[in-house]
N, CA, C and O atoms as a DFTB+ gen file, in Angstrom:
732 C
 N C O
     1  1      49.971      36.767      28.346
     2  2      49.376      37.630      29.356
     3  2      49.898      37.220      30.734
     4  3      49.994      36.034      31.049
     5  1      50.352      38.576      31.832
     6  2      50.585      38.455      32.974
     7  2      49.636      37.615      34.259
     8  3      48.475      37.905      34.548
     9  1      50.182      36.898      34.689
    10  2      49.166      36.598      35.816
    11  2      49.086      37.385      36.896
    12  3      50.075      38.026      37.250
    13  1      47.768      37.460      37.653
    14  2      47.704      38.076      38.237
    15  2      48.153      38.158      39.921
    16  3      48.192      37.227      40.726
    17  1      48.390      39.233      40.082
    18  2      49.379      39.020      41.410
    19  2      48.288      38.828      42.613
    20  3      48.386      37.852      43.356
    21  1      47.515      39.543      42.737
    22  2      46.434      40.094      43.823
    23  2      44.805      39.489      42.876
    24  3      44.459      39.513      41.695
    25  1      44.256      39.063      43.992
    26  2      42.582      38.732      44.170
    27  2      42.224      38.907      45.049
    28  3      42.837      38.807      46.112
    29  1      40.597      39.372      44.818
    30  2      39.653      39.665      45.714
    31  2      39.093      38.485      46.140
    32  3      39.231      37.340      45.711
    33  1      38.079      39.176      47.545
    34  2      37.738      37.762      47.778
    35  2      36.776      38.736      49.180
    36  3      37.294      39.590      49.899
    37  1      35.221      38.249      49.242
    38  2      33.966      39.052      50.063
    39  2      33.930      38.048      51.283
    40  3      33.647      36.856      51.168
    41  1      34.361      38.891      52.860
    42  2      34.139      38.073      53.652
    43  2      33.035      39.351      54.444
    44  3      33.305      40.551      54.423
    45  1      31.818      38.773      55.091
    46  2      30.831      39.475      55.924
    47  2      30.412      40.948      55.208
    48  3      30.007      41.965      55.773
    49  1      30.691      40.667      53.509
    50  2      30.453      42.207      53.280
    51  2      31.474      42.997      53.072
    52  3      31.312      44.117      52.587
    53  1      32.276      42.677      53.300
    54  2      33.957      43.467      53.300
    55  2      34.428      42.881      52.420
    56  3      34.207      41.671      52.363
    57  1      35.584      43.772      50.999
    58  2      36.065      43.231      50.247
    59  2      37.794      43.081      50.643
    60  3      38.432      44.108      50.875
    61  1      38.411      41.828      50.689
    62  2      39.680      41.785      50.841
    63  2      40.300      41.055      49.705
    64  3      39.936      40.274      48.826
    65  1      41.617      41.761      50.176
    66  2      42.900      41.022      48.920
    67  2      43.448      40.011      49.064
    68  3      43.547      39.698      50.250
    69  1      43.886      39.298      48.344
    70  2      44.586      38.414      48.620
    71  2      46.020      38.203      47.777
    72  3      45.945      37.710      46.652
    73  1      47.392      38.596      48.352
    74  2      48.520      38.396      47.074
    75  2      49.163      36.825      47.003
    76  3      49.662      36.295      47.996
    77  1      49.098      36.331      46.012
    78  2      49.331      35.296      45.563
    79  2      50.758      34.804      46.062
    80  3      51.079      33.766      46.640
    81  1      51.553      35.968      45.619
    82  2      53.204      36.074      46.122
    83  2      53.483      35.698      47.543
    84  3      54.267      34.813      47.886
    85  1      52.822      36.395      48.280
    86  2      53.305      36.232      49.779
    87  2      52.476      35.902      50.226
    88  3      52.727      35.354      51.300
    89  1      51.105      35.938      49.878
    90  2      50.068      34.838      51.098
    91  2      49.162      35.878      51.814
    92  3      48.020      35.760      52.256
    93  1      50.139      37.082      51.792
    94  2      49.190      38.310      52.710
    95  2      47.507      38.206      52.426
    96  3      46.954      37.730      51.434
    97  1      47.031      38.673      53.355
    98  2      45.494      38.901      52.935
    99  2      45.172      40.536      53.385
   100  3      45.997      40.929      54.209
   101  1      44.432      41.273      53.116
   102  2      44.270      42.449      53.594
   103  2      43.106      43.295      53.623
   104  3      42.682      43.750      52.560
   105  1      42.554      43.554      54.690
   106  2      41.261      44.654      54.161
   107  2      41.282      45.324      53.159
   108  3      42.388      45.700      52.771
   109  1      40.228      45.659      52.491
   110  2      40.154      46.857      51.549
   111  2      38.974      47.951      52.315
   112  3      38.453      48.876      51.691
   113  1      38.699      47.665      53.669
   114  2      37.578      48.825      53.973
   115  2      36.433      49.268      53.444
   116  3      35.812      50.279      53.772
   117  1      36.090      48.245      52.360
   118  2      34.977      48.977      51.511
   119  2      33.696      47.256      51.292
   120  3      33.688      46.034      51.439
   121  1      32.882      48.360      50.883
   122  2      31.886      47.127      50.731
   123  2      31.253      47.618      48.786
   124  3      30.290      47.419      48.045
   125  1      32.428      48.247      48.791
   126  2      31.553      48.274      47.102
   127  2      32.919      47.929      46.203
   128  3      34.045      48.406      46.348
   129  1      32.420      46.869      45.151
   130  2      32.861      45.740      44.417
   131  2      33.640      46.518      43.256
   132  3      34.644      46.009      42.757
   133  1      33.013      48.143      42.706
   134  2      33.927      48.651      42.168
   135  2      35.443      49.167      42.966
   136  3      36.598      49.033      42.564
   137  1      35.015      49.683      44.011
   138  2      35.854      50.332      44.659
   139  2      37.420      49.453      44.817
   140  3      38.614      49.726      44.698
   141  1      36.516      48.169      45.179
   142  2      37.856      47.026      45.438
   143  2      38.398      46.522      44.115
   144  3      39.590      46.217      44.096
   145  1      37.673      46.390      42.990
   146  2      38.678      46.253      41.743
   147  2      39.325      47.149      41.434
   148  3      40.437      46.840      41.005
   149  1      39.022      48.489      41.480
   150  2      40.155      49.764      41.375
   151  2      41.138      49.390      42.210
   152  3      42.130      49.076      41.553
   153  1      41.351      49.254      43.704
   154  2      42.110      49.235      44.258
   155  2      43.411      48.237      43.893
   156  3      44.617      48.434      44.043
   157  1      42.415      46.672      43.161
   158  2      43.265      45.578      42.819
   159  2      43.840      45.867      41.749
   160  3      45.065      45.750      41.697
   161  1      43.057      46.347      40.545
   162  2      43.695      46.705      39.460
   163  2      44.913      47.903      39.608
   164  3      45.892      47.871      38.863
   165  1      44.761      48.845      40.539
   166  2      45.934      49.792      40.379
   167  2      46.891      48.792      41.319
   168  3      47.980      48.724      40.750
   169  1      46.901      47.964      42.580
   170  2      47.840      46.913      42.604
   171  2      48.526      46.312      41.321
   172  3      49.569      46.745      40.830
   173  1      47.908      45.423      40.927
   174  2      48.241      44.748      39.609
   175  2      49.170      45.625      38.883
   176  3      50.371      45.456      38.673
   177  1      48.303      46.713      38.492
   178  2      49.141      47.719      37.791
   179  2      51.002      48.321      38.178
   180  3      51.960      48.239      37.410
   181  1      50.988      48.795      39.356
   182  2      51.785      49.369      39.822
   183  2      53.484      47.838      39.853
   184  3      54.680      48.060      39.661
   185  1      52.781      46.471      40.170
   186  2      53.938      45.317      40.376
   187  2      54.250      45.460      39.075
   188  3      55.406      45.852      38.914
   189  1      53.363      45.205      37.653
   190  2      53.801      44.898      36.639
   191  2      55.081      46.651      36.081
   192  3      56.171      46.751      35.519
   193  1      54.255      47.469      36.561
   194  2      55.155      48.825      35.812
   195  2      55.328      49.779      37.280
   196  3      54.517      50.690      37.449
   197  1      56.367      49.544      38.283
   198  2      56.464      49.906      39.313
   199  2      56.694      51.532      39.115
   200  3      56.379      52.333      39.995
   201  1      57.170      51.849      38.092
   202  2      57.547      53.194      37.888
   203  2      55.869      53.917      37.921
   204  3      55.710      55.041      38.397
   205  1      54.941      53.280      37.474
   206  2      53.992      53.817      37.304
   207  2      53.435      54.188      38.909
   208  3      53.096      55.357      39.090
   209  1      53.365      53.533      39.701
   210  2      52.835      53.505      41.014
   211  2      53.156      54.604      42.236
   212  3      52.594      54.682      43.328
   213  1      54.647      55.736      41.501
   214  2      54.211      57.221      42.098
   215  2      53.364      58.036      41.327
   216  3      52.634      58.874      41.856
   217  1      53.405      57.865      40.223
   218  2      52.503      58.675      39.330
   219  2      51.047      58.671      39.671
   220  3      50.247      59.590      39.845
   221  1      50.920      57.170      39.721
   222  2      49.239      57.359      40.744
   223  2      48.964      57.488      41.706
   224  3      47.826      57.781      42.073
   225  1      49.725      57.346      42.269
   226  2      49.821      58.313      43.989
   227  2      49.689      59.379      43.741
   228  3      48.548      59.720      44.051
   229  1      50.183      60.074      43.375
   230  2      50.708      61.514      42.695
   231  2      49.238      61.871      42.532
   232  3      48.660      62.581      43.354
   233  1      48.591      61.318      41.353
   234  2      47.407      61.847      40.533
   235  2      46.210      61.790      41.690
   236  3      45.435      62.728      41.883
   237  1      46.184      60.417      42.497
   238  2      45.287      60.360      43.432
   239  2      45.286      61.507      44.507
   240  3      44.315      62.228      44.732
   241  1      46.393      61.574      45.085
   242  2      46.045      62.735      46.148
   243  2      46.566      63.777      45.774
   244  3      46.584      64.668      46.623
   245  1      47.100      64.053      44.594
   246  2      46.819      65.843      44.027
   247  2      45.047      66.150      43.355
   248  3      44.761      67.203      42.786
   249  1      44.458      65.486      43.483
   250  2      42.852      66.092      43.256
   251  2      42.326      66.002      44.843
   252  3      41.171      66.375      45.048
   253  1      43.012      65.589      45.821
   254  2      42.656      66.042      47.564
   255  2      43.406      67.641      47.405
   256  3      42.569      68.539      47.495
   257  1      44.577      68.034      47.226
   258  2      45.401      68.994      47.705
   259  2      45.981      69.240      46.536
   260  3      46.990      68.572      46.310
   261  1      45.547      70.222      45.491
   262  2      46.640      70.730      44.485
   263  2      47.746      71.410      44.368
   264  3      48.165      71.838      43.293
   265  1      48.433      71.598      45.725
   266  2      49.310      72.070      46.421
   267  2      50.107      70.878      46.710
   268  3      51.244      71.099      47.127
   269  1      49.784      69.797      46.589
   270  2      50.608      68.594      47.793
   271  2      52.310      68.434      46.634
   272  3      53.441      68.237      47.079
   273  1      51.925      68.599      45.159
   274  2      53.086      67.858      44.162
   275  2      53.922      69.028      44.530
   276  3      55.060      68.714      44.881
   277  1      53.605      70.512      44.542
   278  2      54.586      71.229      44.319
   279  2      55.466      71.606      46.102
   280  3      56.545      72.142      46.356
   281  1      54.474      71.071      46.929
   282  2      54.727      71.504      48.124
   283  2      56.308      71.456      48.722
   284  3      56.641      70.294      48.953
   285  1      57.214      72.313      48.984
   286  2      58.692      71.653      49.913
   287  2      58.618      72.193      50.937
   288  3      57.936      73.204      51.106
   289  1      59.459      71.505      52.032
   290  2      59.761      71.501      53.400
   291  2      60.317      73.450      53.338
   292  3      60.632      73.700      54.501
   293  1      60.466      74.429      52.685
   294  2      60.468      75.568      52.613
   295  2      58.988      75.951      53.430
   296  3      58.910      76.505      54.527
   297  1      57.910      75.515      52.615
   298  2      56.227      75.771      52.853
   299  2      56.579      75.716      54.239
   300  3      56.637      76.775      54.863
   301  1      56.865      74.446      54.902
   302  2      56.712      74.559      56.119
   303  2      57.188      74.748      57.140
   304  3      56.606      74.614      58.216
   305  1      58.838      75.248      56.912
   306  2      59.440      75.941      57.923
   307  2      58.753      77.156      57.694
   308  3      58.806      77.950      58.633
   309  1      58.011      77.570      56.518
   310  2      57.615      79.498      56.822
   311  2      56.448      79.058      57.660
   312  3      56.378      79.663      58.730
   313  1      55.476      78.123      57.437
   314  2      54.468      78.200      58.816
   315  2      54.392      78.329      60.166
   316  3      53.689      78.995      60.927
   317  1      55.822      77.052      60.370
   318  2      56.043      77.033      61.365
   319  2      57.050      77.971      62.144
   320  3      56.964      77.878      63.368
   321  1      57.869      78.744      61.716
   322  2      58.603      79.946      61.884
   323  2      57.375      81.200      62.160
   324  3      57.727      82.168      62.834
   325  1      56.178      81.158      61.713
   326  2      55.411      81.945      61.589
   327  2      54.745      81.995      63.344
   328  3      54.560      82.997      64.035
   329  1      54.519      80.671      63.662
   330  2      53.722      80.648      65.338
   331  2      54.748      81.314      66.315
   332  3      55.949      81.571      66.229
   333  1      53.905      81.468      67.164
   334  2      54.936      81.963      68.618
   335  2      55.003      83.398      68.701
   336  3      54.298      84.280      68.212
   337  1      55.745      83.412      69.240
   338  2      56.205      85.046      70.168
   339  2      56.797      85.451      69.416
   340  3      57.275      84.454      68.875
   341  1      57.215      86.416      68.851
   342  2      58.479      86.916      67.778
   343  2      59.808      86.195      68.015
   344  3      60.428      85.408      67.298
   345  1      60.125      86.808      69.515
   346  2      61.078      85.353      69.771
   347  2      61.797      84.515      69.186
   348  3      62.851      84.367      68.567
   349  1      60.745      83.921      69.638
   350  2      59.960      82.317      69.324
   351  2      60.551      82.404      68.077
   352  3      61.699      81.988      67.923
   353  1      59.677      83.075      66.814
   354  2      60.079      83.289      65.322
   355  2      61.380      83.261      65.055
   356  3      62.061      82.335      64.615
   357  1      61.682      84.372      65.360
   358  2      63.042      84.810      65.363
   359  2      64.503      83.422      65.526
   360  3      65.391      83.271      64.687
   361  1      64.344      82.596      66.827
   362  2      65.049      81.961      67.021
   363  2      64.888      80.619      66.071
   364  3      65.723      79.805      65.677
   365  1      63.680      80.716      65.899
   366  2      63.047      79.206      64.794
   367  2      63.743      79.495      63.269
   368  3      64.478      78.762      62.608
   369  1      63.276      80.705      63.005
   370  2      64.234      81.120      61.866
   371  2      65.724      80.958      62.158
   372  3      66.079      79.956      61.537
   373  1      66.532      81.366      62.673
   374  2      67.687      81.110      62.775
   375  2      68.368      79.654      62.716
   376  3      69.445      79.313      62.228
   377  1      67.266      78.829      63.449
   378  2      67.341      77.377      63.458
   379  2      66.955      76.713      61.975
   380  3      67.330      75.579      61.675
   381  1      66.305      77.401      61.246
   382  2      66.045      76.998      59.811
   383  2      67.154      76.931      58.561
   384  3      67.194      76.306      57.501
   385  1      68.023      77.881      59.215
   386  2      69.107      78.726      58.202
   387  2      70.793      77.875      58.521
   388  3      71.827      78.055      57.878
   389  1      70.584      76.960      59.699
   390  2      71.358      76.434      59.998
   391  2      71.733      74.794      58.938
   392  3      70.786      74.029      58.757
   393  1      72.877      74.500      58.446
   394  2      73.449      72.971      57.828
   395  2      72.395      72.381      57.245
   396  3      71.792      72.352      56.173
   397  1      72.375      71.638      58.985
   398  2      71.715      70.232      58.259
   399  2      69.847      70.288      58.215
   400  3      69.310      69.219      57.924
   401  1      69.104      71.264      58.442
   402  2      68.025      71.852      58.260
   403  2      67.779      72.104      56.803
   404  3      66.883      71.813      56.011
   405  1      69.316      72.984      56.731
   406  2      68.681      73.796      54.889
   407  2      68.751      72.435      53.598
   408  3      68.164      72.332      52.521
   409  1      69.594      71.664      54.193
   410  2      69.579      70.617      53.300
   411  2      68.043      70.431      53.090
   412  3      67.633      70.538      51.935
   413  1      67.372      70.228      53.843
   414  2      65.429      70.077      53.130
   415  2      64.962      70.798      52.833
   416  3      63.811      70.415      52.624
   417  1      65.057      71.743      52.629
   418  2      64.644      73.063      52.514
   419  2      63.399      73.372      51.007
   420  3      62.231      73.701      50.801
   421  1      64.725      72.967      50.235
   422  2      64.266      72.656      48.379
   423  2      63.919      71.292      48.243
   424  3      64.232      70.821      47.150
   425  1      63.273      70.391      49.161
   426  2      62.860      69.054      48.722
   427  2      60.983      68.893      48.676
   428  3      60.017      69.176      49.385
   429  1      61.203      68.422      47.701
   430  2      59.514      68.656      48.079
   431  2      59.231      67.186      48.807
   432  3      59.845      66.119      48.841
   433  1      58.168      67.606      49.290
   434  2      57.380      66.739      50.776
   435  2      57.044      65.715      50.664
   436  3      57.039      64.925      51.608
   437  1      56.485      65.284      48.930
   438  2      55.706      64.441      48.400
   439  2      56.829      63.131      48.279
   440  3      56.752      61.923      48.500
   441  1      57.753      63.926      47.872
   442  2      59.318      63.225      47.306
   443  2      60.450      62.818      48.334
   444  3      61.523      62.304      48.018
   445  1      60.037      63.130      49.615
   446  2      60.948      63.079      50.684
   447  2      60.372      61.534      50.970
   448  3      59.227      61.096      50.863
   449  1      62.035      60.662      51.514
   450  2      62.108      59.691      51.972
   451  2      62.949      59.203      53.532
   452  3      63.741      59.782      54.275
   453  1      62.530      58.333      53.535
   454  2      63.043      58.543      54.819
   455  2      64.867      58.501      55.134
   456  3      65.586      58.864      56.065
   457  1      65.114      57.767      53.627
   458  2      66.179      58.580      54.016
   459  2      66.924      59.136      54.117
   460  3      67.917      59.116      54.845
   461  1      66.390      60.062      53.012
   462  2      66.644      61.555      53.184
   463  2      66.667      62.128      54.752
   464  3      67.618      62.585      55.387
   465  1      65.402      61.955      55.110
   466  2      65.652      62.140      56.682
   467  2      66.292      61.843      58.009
   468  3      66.420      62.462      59.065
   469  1      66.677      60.557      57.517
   470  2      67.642      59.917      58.377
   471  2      68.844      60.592      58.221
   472  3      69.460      60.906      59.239
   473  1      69.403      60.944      56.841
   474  2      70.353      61.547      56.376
   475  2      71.246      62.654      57.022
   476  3      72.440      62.731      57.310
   477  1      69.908      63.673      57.152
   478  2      69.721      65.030      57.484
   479  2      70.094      64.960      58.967
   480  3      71.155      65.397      59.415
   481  1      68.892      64.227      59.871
   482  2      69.051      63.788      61.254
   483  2      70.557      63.210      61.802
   484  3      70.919      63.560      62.925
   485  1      71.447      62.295      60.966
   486  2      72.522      61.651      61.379
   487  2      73.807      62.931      61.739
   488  3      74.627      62.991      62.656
   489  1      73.474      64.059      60.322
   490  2      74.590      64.881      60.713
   491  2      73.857      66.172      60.966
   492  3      74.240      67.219      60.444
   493  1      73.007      66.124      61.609
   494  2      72.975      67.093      62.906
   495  2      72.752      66.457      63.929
   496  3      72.821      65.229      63.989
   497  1      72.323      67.536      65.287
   498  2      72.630      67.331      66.868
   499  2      71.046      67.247      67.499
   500  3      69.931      67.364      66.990
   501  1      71.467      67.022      68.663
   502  2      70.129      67.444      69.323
   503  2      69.192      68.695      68.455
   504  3      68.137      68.355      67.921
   505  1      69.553      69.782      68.392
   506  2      68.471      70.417      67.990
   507  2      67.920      70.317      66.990
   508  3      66.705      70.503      66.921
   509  1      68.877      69.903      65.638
   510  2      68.203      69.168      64.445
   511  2      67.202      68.243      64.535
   512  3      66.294      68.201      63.706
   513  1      67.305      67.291      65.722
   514  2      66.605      66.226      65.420
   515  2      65.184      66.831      66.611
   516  3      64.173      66.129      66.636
   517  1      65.214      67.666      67.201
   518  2      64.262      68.384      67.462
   519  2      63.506      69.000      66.558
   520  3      62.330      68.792      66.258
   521  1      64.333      69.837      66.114
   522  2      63.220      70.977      65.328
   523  2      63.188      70.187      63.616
   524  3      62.281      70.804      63.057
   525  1      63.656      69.328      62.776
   526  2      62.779      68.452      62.149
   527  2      61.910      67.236      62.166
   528  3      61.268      66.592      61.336
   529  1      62.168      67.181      63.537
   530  2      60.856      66.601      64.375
   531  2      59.248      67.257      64.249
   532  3      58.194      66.713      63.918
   533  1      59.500      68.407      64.587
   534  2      58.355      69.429      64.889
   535  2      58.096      69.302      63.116
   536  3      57.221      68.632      62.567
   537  1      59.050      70.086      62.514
   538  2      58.520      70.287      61.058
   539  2      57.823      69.082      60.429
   540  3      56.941      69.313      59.601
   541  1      58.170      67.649      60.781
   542  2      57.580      66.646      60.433
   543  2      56.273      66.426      60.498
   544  3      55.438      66.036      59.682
   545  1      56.223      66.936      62.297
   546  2      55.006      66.743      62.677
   547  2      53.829      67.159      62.226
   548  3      52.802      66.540      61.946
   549  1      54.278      68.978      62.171
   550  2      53.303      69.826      61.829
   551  2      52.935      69.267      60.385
   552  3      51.725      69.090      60.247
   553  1      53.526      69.028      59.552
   554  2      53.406      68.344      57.706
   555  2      52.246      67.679      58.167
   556  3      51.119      68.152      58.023
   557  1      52.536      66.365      58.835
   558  2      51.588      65.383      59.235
   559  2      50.075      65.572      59.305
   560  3      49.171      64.883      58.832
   561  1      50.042      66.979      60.208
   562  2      49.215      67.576      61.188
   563  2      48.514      68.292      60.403
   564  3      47.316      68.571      60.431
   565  1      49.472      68.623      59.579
   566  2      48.549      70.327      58.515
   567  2      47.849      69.458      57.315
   568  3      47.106      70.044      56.528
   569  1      48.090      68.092      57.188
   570  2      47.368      67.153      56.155
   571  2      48.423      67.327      54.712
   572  3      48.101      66.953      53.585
   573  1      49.551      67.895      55.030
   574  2      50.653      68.614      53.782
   575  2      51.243      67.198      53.126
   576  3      51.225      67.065      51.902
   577  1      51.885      65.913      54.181
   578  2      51.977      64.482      53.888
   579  2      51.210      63.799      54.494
   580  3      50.927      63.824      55.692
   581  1      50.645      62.816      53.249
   582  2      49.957      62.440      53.442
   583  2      49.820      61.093      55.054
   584  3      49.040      60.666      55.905
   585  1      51.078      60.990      54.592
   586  2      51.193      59.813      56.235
   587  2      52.643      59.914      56.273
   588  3      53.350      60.064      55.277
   589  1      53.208      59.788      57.946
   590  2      54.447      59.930      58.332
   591  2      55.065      59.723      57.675
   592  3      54.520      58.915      56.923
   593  1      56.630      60.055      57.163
   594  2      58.110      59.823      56.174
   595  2      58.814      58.820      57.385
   596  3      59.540      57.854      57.146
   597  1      58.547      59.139      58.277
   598  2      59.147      58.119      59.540
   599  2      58.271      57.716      60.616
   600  3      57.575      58.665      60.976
   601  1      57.996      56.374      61.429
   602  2      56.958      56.299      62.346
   603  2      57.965      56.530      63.607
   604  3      59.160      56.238      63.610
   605  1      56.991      57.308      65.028
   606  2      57.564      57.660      65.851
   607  2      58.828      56.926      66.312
   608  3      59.847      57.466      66.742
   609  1      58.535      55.156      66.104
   610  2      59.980      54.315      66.926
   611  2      60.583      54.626      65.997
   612  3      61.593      54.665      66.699
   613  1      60.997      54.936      64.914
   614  2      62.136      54.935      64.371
   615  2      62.758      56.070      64.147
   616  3      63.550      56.176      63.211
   617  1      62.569      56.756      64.716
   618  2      63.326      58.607      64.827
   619  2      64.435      57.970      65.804
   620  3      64.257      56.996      66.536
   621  1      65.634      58.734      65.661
   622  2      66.805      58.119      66.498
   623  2      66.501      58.727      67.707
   624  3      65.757      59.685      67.913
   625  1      67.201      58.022      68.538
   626  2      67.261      58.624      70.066
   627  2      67.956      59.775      70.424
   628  3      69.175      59.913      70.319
   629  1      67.013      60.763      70.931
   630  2      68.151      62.033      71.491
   631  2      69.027      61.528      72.449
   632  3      68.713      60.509      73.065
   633  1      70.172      62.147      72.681
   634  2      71.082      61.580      73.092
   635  2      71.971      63.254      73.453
   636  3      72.605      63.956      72.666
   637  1      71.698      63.463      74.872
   638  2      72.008      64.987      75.410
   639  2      73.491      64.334      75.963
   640  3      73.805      63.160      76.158
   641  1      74.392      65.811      76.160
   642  2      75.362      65.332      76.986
   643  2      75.142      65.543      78.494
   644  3      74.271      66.369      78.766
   645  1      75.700      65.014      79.410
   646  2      75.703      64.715      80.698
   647  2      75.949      66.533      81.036
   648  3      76.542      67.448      80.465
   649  1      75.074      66.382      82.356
   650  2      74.993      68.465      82.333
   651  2      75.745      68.111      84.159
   652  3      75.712      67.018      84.725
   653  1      76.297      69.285      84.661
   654  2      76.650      69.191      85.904
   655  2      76.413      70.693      86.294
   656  3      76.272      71.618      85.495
   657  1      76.392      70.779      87.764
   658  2      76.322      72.162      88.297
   659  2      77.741      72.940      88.180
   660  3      78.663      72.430      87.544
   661  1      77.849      73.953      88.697
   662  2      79.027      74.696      88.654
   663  2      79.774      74.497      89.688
   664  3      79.201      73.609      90.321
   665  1      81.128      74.931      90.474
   666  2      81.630      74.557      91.845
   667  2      81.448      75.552      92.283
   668  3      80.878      76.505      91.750
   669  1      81.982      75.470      93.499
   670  2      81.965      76.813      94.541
   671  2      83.124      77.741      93.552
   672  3      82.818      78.764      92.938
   673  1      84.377      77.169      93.571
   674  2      85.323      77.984      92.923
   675  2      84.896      78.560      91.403
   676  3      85.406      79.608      91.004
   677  1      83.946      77.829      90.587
   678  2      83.957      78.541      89.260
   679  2      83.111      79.655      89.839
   680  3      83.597      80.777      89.695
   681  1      81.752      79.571      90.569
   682  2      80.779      80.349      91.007
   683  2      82.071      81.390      91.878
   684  3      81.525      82.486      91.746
   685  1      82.935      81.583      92.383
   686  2      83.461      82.481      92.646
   687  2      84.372      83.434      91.814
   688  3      84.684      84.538      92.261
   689  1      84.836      82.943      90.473
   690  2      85.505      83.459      89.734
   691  2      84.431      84.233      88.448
   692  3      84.341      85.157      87.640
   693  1      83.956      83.380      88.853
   694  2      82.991      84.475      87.623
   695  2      82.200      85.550      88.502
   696  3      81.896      86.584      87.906
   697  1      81.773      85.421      90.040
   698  2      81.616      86.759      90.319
   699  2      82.545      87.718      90.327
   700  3      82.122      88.813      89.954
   701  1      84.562      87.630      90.868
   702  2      85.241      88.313      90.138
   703  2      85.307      89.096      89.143
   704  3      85.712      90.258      89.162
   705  1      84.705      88.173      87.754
   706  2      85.056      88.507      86.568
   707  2      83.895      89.760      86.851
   708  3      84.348      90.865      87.149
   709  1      82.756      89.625      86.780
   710  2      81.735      90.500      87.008
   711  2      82.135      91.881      87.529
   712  3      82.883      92.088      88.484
   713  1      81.451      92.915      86.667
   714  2      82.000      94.414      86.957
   715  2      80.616      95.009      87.398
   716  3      80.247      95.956      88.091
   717  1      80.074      94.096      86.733
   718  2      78.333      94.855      86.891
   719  2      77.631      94.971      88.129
   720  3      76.726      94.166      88.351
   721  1      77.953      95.980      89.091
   722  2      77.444      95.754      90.743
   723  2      75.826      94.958      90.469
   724  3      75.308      94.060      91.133
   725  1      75.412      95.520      89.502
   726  2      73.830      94.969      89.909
   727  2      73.537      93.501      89.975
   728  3      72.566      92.912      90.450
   729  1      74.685      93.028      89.343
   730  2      74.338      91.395      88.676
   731  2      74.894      90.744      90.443
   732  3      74.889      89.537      90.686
């Protein structure tokens, strides 16, 4: 028989862990004695048969959201394509249909890693890493994942190019070019 990796242990009423391996200690938030052996035992469980430990993720928060296993980043570009001004829509859609966007498209949410996302983010631009920013967020927000795929410091840095005004001479050649008295 396996030894065990993780023990409990009651300080002020609060049940915490303790892993044998690394020394960690950790809240469990709870003050009831079943609650914290479930928690230890699906620990235990998950080190000895790691494969097992999405499956109970899985099972645990698909009886919150029976939507969450089948859910993909599709679901939530149509939500979020859905807010705004038509516009608004209009241009968000267009931004959906673009490279490195559609790559997530068919991934489901549950199954997305980060880096997958990093992935996605590296070969697109500024606006990629904008607008699957937002889509991230809203996931977050709409309760769709369950907790961030990335925490805010680690989203890469936008990184714009240097913008300048126009000169006198371009500002004169393009009124040239201009036929349109009104403009």
């Amino acid at each position: 028989m396996r030894k065990q990796r993780f023990w409990l242990y009651r300080r002020g009423g609060i049940y915490y862990i303790h892993d044998s391996e690394t020394g960690e200690r950790d809240s469990l938030h709870t003050r009831s004695k079943q609650e914290a052996e479930q928690i230890r035992s699906a620990r235990n469980m998950t080190v000895a048969r790691p494969v097992i430990g999405m499956s109970l993720a899985k099972a645990y928060l698909s009886s919150q959201d029976p939507k969450l296993l089948v859910r993909t980043w599709q679901d939530v570009v149509e939500d979020f394509c859905s807010r705004g001004k038509p516009q608004t829509q209009a241009h968000r859609r267009r931004l959906a249909k673009r490279r490195p966007q559609s790559l997530l498209l068919n991934m489901k949410l549950i199954e997305t890693s980060a880096d997958d996302l990093r992935r996605v983010l590296k070969e697109g631009g500024v606006m990629t890493n904008a607008f699957v920013r937002c889509l991230h967020n809203l996931a977050v927000g709409m309760g769709w994942l369950p907790w961030p795929i990335l925490p805010q410091k680690l989203w890469p840095m936008v990184q714009t190019k240097p913008k300048r005004a126009i000169t006198s001479e371009e500002h004169e050649r393009i009124i040239a070019a201009e036929k349109n008295v009104e403009r």
